[in-house]
C-alpha positions in Angstrom: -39.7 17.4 -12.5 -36.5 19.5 -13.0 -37.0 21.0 -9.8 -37.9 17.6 -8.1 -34.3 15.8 -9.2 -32.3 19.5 -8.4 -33.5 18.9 -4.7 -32.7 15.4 -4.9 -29.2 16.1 -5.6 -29.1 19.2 -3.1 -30.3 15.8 -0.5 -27.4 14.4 -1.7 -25.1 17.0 -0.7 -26.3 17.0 2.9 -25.7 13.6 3.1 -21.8 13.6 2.8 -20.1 14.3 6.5 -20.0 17.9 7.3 -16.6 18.6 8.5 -16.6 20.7 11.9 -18.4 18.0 14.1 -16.3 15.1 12.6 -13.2 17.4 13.9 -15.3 17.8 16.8 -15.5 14.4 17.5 -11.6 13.3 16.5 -10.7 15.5 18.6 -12.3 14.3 22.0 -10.9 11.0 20.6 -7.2 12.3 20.0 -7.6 14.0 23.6 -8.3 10.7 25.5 -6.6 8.2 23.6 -3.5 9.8 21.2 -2.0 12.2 23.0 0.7 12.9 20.6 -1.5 14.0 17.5 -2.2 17.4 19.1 0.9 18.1 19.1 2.7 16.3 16.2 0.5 14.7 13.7 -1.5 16.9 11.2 -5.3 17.4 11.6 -6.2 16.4 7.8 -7.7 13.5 9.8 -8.8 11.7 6.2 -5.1 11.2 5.3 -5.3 8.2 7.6 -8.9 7.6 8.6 -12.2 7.1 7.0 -16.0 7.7 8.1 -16.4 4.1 9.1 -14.4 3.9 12.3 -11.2 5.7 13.9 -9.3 2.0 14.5 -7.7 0.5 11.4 -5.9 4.4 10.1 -4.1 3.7 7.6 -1.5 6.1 6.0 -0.3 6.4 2.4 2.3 8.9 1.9 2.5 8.4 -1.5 -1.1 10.6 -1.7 0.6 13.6 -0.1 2.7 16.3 -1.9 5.8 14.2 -1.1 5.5 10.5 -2.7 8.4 8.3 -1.2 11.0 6.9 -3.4 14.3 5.2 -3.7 15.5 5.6 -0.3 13.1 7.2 1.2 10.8 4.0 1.1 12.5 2.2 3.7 14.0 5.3 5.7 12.0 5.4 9.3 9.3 8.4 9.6 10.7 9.8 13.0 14.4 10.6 10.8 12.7 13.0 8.5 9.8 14.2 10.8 12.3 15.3 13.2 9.9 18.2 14.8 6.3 16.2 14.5 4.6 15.4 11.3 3.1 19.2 10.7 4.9 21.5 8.4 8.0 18.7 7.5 9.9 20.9 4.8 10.0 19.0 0.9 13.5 20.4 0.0 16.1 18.1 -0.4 18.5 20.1 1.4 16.7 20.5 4.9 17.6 16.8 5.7 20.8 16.6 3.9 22.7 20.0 4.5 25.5 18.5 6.2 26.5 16.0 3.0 26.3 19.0 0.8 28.5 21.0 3.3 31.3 17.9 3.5 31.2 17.1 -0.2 34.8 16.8 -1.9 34.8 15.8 -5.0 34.0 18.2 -6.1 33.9 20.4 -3.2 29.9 21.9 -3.0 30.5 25.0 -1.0 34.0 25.9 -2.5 32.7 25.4 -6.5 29.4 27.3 -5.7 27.4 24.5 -6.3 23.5 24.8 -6.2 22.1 23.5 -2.4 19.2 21.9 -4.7 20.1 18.8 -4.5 17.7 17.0 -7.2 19.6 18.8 -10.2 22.4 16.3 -10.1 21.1 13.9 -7.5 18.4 10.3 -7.0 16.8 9.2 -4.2 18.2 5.7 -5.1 21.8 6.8 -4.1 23.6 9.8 -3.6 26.2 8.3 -5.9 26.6 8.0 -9.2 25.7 11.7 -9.4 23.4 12.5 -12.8 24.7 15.6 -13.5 26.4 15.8 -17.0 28.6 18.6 -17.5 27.9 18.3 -21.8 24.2 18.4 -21.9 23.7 20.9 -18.8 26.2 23.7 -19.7 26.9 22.5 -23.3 31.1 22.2 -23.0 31.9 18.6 -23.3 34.9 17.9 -20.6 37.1 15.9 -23.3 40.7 14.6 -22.8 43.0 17.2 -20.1 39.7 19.0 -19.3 38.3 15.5 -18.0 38.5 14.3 -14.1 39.2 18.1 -13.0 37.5 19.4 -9.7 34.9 21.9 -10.4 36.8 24.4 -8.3 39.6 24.5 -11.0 37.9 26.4 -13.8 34.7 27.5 -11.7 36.1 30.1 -9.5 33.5 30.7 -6.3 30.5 30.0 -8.3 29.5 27.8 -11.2 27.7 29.4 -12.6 30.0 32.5 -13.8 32.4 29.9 -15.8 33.3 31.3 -19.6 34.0 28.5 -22.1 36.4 30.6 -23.9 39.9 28.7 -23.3 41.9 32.1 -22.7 39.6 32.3 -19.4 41.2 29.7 -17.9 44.3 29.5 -20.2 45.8 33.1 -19.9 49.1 32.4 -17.8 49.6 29.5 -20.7 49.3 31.4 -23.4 51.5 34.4 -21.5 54.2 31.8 -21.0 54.1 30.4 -24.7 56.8 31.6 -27.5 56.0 34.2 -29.5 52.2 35.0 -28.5 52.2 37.9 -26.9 54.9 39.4 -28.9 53.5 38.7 -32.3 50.0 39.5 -31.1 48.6 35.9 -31.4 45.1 35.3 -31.5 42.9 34.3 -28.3 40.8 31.7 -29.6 43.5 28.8 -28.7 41.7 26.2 -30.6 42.5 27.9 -33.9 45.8 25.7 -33.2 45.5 23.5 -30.3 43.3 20.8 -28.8 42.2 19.3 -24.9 44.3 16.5 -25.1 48.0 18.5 -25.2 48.9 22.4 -25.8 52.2 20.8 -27.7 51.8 20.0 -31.2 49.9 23.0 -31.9 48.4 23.2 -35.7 46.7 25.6 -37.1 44.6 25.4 -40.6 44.3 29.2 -42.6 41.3 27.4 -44.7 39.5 27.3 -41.3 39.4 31.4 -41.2 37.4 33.9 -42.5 40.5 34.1 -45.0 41.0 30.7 -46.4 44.6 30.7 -48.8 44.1 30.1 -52.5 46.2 31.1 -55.2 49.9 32.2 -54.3 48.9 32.9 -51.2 49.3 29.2 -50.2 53.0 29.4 -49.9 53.4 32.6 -48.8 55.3 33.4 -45.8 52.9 34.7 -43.1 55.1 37.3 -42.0 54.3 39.0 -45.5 50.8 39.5 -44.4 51.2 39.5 -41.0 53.7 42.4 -40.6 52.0 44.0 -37.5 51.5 40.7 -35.9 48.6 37.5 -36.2 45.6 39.7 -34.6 43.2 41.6 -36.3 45.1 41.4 -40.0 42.9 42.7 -42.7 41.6 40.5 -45.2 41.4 43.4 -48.0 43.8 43.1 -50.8 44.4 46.4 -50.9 46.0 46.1 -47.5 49.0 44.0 -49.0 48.8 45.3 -52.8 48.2 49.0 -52.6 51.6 49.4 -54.0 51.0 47.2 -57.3 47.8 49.4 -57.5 49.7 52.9 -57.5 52.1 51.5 -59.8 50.1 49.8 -62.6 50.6 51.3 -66.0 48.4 48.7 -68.5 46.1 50.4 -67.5 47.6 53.4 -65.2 44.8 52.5 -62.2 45.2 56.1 -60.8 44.9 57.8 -63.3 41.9 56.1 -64.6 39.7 56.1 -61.5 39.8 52.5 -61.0 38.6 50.9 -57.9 41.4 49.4 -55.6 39.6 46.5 -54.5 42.1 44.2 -56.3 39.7 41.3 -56.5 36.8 43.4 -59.1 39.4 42.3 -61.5 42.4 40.0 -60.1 42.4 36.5 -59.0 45.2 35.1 -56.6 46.9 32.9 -59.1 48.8 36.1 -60.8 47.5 39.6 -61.2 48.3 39.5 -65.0 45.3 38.1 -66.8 42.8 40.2 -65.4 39.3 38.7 -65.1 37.5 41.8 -65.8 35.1 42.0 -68.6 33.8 45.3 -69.9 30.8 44.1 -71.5 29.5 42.0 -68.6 30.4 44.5 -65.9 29.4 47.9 -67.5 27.1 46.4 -70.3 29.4 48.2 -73.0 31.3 46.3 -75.6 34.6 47.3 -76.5 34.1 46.7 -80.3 35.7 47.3 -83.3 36.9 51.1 -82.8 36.5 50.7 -79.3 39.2 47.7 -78.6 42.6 48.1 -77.9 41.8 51.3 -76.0 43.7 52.9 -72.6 40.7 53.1 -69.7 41.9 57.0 -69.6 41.2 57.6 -73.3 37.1 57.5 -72.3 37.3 57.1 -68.1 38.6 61.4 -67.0 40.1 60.6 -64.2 37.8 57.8 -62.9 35.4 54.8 -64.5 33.1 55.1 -62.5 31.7 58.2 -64.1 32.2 57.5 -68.2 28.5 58.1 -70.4 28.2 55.3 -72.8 26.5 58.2 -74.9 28.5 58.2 -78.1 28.5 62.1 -78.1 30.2 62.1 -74.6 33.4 61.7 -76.5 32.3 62.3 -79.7 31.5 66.1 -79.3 34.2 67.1 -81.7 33.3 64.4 -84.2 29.8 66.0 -85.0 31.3 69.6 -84.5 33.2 68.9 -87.9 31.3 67.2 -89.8 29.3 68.1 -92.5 25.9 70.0 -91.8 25.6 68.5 -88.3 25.8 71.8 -86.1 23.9 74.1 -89.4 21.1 71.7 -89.8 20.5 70.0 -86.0 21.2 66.4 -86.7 20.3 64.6 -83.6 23.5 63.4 -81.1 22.2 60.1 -81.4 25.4 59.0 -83.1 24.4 55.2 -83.8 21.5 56.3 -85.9 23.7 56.6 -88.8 27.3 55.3 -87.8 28.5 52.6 -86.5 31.6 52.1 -83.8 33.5 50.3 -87.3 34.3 54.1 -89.0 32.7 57.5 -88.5 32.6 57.4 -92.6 30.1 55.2 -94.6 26.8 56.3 -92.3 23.4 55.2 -93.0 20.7 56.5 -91.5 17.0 54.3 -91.1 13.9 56.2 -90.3 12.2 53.2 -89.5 14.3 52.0 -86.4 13.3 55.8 -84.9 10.2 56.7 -82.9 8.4 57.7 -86.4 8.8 54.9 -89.1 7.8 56.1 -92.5 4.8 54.6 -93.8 2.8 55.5 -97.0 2.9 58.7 -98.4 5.6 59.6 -96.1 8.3 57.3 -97.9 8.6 59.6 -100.7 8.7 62.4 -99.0 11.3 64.7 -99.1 13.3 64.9 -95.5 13.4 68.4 -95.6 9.3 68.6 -96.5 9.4 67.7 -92.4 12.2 68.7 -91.3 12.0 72.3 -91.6 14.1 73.4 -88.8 16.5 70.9 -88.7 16.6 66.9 -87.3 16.6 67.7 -84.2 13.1 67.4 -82.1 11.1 67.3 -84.9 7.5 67.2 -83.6 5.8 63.6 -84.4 2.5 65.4 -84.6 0.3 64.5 -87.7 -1.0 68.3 -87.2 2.6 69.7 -87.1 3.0 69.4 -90.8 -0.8 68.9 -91.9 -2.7 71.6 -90.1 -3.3 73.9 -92.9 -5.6 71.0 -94.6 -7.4 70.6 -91.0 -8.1 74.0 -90.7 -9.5 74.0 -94.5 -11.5 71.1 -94.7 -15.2 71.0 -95.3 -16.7 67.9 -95.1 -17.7 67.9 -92.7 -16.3 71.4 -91.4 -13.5 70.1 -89.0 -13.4 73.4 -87.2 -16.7 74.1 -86.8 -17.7 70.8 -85.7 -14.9 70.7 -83.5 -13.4 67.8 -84.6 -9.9 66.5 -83.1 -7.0 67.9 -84.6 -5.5 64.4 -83.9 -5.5 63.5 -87.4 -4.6 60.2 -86.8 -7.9 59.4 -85.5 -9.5 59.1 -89.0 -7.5 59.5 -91.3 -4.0 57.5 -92.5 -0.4 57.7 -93.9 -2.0 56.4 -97.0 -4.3 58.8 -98.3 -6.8 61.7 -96.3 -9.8 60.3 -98.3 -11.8 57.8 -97.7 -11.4 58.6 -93.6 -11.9 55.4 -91.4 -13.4 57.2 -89.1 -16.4 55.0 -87.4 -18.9 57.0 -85.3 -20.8 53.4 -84.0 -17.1 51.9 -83.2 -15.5 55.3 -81.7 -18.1 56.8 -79.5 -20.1 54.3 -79.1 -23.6 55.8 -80.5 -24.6 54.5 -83.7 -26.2 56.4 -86.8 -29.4 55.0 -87.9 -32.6 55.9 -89.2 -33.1 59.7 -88.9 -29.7 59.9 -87.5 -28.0 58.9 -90.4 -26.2 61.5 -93.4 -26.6 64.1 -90.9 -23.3 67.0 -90.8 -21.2 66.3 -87.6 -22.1 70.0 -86.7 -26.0 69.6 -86.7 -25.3 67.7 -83.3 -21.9 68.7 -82.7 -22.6 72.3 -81.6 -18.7 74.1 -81.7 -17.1 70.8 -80.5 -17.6 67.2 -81.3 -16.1 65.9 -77.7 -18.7 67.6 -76.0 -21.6 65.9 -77.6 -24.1 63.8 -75.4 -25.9 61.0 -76.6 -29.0 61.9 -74.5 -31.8 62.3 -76.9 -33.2 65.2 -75.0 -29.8 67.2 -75.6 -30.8 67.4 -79.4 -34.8 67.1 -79.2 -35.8 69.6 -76.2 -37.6 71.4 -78.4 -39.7 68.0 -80.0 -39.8 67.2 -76.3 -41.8 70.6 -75.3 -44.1 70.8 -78.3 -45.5 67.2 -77.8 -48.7 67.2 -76.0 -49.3 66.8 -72.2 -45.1 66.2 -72.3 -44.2 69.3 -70.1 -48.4 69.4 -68.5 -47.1 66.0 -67.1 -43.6 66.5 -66.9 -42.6 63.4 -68.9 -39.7 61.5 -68.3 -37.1 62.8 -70.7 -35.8 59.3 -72.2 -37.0 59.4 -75.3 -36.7 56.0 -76.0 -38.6 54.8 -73.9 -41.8 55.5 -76.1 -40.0 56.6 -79.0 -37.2 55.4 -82.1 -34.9 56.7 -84.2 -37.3 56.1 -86.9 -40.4 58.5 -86.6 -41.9 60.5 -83.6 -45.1 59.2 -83.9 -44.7 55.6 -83.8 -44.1 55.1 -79.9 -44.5 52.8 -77.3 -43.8 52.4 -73.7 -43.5 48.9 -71.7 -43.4 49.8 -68.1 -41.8 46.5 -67.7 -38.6 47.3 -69.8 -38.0 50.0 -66.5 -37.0 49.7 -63.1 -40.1 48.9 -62.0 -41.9 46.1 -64.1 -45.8 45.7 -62.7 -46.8 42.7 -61.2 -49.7 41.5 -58.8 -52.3 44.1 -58.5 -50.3 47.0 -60.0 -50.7 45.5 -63.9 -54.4 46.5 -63.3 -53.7 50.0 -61.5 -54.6 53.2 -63.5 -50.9 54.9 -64.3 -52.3 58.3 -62.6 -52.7 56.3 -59.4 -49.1 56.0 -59.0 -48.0 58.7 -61.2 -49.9 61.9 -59.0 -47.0 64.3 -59.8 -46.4 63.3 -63.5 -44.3 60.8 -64.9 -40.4 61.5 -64.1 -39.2 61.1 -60.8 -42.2 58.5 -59.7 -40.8 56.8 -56.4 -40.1 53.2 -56.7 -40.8 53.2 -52.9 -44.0 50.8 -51.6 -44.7 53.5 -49.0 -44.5 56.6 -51.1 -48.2 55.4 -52.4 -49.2 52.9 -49.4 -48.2 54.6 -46.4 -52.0 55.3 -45.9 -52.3 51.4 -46.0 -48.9 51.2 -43.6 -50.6 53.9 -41.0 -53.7 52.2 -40.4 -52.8 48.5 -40.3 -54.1 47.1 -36.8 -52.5 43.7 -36.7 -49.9 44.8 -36.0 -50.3 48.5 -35.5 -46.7 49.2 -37.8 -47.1 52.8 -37.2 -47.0 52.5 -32.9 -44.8 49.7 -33.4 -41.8 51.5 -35.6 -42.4 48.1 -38.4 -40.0 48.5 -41.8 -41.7 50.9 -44.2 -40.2 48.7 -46.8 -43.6 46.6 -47.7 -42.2 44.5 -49.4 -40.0 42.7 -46.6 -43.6 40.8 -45.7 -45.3 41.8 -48.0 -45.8 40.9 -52.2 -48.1 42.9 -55.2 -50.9 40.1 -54.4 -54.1 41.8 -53.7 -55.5 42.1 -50.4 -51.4 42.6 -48.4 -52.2 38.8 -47.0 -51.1 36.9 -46.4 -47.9 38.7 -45.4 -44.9 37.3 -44.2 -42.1 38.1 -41.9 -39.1 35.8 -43.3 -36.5 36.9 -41.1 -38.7 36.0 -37.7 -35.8 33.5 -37.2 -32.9 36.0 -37.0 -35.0 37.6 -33.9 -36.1 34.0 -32.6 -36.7 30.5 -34.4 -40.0 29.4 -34.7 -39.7 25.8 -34.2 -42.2 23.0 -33.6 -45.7 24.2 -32.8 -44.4 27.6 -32.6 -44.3 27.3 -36.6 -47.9 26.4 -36.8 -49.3 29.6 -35.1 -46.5 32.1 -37.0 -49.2 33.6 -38.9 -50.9 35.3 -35.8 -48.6 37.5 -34.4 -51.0 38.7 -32.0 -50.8 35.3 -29.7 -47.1 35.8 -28.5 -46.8 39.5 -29.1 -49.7 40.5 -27.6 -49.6 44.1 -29.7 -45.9 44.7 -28.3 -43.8 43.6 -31.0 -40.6 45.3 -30.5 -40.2 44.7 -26.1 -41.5 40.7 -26.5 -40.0 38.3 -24.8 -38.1 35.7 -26.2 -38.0 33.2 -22.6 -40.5 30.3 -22.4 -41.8 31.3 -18.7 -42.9 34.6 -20.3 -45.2 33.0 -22.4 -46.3 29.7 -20.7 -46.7 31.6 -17.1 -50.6 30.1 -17.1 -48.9 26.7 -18.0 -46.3 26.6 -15.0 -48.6 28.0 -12.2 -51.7 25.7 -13.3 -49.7 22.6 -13.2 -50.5 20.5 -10.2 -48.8 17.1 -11.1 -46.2 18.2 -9.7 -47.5 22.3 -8.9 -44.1 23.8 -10.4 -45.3 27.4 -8.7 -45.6 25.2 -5.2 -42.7 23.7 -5.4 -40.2 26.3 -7.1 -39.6 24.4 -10.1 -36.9 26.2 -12.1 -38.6 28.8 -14.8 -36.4 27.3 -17.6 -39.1 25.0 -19.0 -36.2 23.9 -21.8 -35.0 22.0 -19.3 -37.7 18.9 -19.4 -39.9 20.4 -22.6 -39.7 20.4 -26.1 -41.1 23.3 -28.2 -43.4 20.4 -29.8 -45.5 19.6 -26.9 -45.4 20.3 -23.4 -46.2 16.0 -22.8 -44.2 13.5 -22.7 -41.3 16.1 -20.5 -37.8 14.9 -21.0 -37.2 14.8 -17.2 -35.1 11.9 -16.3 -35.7 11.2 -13.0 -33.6 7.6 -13.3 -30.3 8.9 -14.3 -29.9 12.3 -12.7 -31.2 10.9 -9.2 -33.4 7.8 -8.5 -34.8 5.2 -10.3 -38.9 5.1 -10.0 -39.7 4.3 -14.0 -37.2 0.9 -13.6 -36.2 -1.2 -11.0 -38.0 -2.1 -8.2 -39.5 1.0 -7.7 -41.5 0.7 -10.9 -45.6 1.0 -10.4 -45.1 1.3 -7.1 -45.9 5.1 -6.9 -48.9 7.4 -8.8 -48.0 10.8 -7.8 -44.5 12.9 -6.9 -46.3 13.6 -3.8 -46.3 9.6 -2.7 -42.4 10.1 -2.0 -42.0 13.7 -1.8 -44.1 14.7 0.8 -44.0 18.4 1.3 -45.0 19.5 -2.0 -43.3 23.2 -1.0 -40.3 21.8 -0.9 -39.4 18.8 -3.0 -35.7 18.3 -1.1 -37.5 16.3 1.6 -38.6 13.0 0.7 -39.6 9.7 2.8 -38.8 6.3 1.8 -40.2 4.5 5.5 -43.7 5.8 4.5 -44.2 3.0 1.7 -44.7 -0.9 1.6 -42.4 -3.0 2.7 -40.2 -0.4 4.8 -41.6 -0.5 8.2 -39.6 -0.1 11.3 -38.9 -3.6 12.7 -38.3 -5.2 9.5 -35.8 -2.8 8.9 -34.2 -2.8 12.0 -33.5 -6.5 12.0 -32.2 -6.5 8.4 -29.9 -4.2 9.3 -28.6 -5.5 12.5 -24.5 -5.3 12.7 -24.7 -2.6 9.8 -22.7 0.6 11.1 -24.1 3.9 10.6 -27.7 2.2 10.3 -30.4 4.8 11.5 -34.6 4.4 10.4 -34.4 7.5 8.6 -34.7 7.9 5.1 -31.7 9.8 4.1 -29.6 7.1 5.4 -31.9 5.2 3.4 -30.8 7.1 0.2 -27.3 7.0 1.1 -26.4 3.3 1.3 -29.2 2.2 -1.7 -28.4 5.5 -4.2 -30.4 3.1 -6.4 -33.2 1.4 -4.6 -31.6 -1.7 -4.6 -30.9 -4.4 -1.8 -27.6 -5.2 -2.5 -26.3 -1.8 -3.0 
């Protein structure tokens, strides 16, 4: 049916008027009856005519490229369409050149002005112009700029102007007292406005250098030595002099920056703002206060330690046992920045607070060579009872020499030492009360908590173990408790049995002995894999993974292929025959196609009502069926071309062949060759109808659908 309603619609097509024989036949008519048009008027003839008849043209040149407004509307044809009605230029300027070339105000030609004349111009009048000077070029013609002529500022061209005033304002700035000899500044509206150049004002709090301070009154000469352009805004600029001079504290001398304003404000330079604390994050205590910056800062500040020994040196050179006995330079540890005298020294606040034993312990019990980087080390000072303890035997059992790791400050007995908590493996059962070095064998890091790494030798003396090469996991049949008392659950593996497997003899599966069994389906079912016939999975390159179709059921059915829908969706009553593979694969399961016609052949060329092959129905049966059922088709004859299941063409017909009647070729199709339509009924209903002919495409063409009154 698909195919029936495409030729239909390719009818259809050959229906509308085929243009070389209409041109044909306008233009015999243009020869003997409008001269002119060959020579004037264009040949898209439908711009004024239609199919019906020639007379009545009609023209609407508000469909072309050029829609008439404004003026235009009423302007006669013959005053634009100068040479003929072919080719008439759109531009604005090929009819009115000659006002752009006699414009005045402004002057077109002389101000550069663009020849386009829509940019500023309507078609309802040529004046007022549109063109604003604001929102075009963005400089607003205010005050003694407005009612100029273009010509004035624009010199040539408009579109060259510079909205910088000294552009056009050079010869008045030139002329004006003072500017050029003090340097002025370009930018005239620092100081004046459009409406006058007199009365000039200019605002300082408008620069990049707005006067605060005692700056505000004074006299701009003071700053402005060299003249008003370019002055720097740095304070050193004006003040270098109070900086070379300043005593409280000598600036020089002490490295100071000169960029006044670190420090100063412009209300006075006495007062200074600067804060040591805040700005170098050292307070100026006690001691401290009251000092010159040179008594620290050597010749600059940005360079002075706020290490206490940086100035300091001489201080711990003299006193007491400092130098003999390595105190550490950490000043603060004992003094304070009050007075050197009166120190006090906390072990606590250090990297090493005393706890335990430690606080009664004599200083120099640790501190053997001096204070200074004394190890932290527990094994520093306690080595000796490492080295000599026995139980268990530290050094034979390798145990850390971190003696923090057991023991504490408090006592070396009892250790806290936890061998479930710290590595993780605990002592139970047969385990327990054992020496660390029975397991431990030189070293106590090195230990692993494989069983096998201890029991090898249980392992190799137990029977069949090594004959059937046993797994080594000990646990798995065995405990920590006894030997003897072992069991294995296959299910507490990787590979619990289920299905047919729970029944299987272990040697079955386990040929080679029991470690290193494949997990695999094929590594014991490939024999099952090679000779499976439906489909043949070895010719056909099928997954060796089993278990992608297959489960542990006995028997491998059914099987099932649960990603068929990422190859092609079985929908409909393709779902009810998925479990025989054979009925669309045919034993080729990796070249099948996935296209109805390759599959349904038999169906297309057996179908007689209509014959699809005889007729060249399209192959793409999606187009009128449904993977359901090939009946009902969704072809909808109605819609796409005629109506024969409505209307009055409704059980009037039994076959495609009653209207179409060349069943190769389902284009052609009669409509005189039923009921009602005979010649001379026809031909007298249709008297006075133009373009009536007894065919039935003409038939088609004025009653699309097969009614009367169309």
């Amino acid at each position: 049916m698909a195919m029936r309603e495409n030729s239909v619609l390719n009818v259809t097509r050959e229906l509308q008027p085929k243009p070389v024989p209409i041109v044909s036949v306008v233009t015999r008519q243009i020869t003997t009856k409008r001269k002119n048009h060959c020579t004037e008027f264009p040949k898209e003839c439908l711009q004024c005519h239609t199919t019906v008849s020639w007379d009545g043209a009609d023209f609407d040149h508000n469909k072309t490229a050029f829609p008439l407004t404004g003026s235009h509307v009423a302007t006669e044809c013959s005053a634009c369409h100068t040479n003929g009605y072919e080719g008439t230029s759109t531009l604005c300027s090929a009819c009115h050149i000659e006002k752009y070339n006699t414009a005045q105000n402004p002057n077109h030609t002389a101000a550069g002005i663009s020849n386009e004349c829509e940019t500023c111009h309507q078609t309802t009048a040529w004046i007022p112009s549109n063109f604003n000077h604001t929102t075009t070029t963005g400089f607003e013609l205010t005050n003694g700029h407005s009612g100029k002529q273009c010509s004035e500022c624009h010199k040539g061209t408009t579109t060259e102007a510079s909205s910088d005033c000294i552009s056009c304002h050079q010869a008045n700035y030139n002329e004006a007292e003072n500017h050029v000899a003090q340097n002025f500044p370009k930018e005239c509206l620092q100081c004046h406005t459009t409406v006058s150049w007199d009365g000039a004002d200019f605002d300082h709090n408008k620069t990049a250098f707005p006067l605060t301070g005692s700056h505000v009154a004074t006299e701009c000469s003071a700053c402005h030595t060299n003249g008003y352009e370019g002055t720097s805004t740095l304070c050193s600029a004006c003040h270098i002099e109070k900086y070379n001079t300043a005593q409280n504290p000598n600036h020089t001398a002490a490295g100071i920056t000169n960029q006044c304003e670190t420090c100063h404000q412009t209300t006075a330079w006495v007062s200074s703002n600067f804060n040591h604390t805040t700005t170098t994050g050292f307070e100026l205590t006690n001691g401290h206060s009251g000092k010159q910056c040179s008594e620290c800062h050597k010749g600059t500040t940005t360079e002075a330690s706020s290490d206490c020994i940086s100035c300091h040196q001489a201080n711990y050179n003299e006193a007491e046992n400092h130098v003999a006995q390595n105190f550490p330079k950490e000043c603060l540890q004992c003094h304070t920045t009050v007075s050197w005298d009166g120190a006090d020294f906390d072990h606590n606040k250090t990297a090493f607070p005393l706890t335990g034993s430690h606080v009664a312990t004599e200083c120099s019990a640790c501190h053997t060579n001096g204070y200074e980087g004394t190890s932290t080390l527990c094994s520093a000072c306690h080595i000796e009872k490492y080295n000599t303890a026995q139980n268990p035997n530290h050094t034979a059992a390798g145990i850390s020499n971190e003696c923090e790791t057991c023991h504490q400050t408090t006592a070396w007995v009892p250790s806290n030492f936890n061998h479930t908590t710290t590595t993780g493996f605990e002592l139970t059962n047969g385990h327990s009360g054992k020496q660390c070095s029975e397991c431990h064998k030189g070293t106590t890091t090195e230990a692993s908590s494989d069983c096998i790494s201890c029991h090898q030798a249980n392992y190799n003396e137990a029977e069949n173990h090594v004959a059937q090469n046993f797994p080594k996991e000990c646990l798995q049949c065995h405990n920590t408790s006894n030997w003897e008392d072992y069991n294995f659950d296959h299910n507490a593996t990787n590979f619990p049995l289920t299905g047919s497997h729970i029944a299987t003899e272990c040697s079955a599966c386990h040929t080679s002995g029991y470690a290193g069994t494949s997990t695999l389906c094929n590594s014991c079912h490939s024999k099952n894999y090679n000779e499976s016939v439906n489909p043949n999975h070895s010719s056909l390159a099928i997954s060796t993974n089993c278990e992608e179709c297959h489960t542990t059921g006995p028997g491998w059915d059914p099987a099932l292929f649960p990603t068929h829908n990422d190859y092609y969706t079985l929908n409909g009553a393709h779902a009810t025959v998925s479990g025989n593979c054979f009925l669309c694969h045919n034993g080729n399961y990796t070249n099948t196609p996935n296209t109805c016609y390759a599959c349904h052949t038999s169906d297309y060329n057996n179908t007689k009502d209509p014959a699809h092959a005889t007729a060249q129905f399209s192959t793409d049966c999606k187009s009128c069926h449904t993977e359901n059922a090939w009946e009902p088709s969704t072809f909808d004859h109605d819609n796409q071309y005629f109506p024969i299941y409505s209307g009055e063409h409704r059980g009037e017909w039994n076959s495609c062949v009653d209207c179409h009647t060349q069943p190769t070729n389902f284009s052609v199709f009669s409509c005189i060759d039923c009921h009602e339509h005979n010649k001379t009924d026809m031909d007298n209903e249709h008297r006075g109808e133009s373009g009536y002919v007894y065919a039935s495409i003409n038939c088609f063409a004025c009653h699309p659908k097969g009614k009367a009154d169309d």
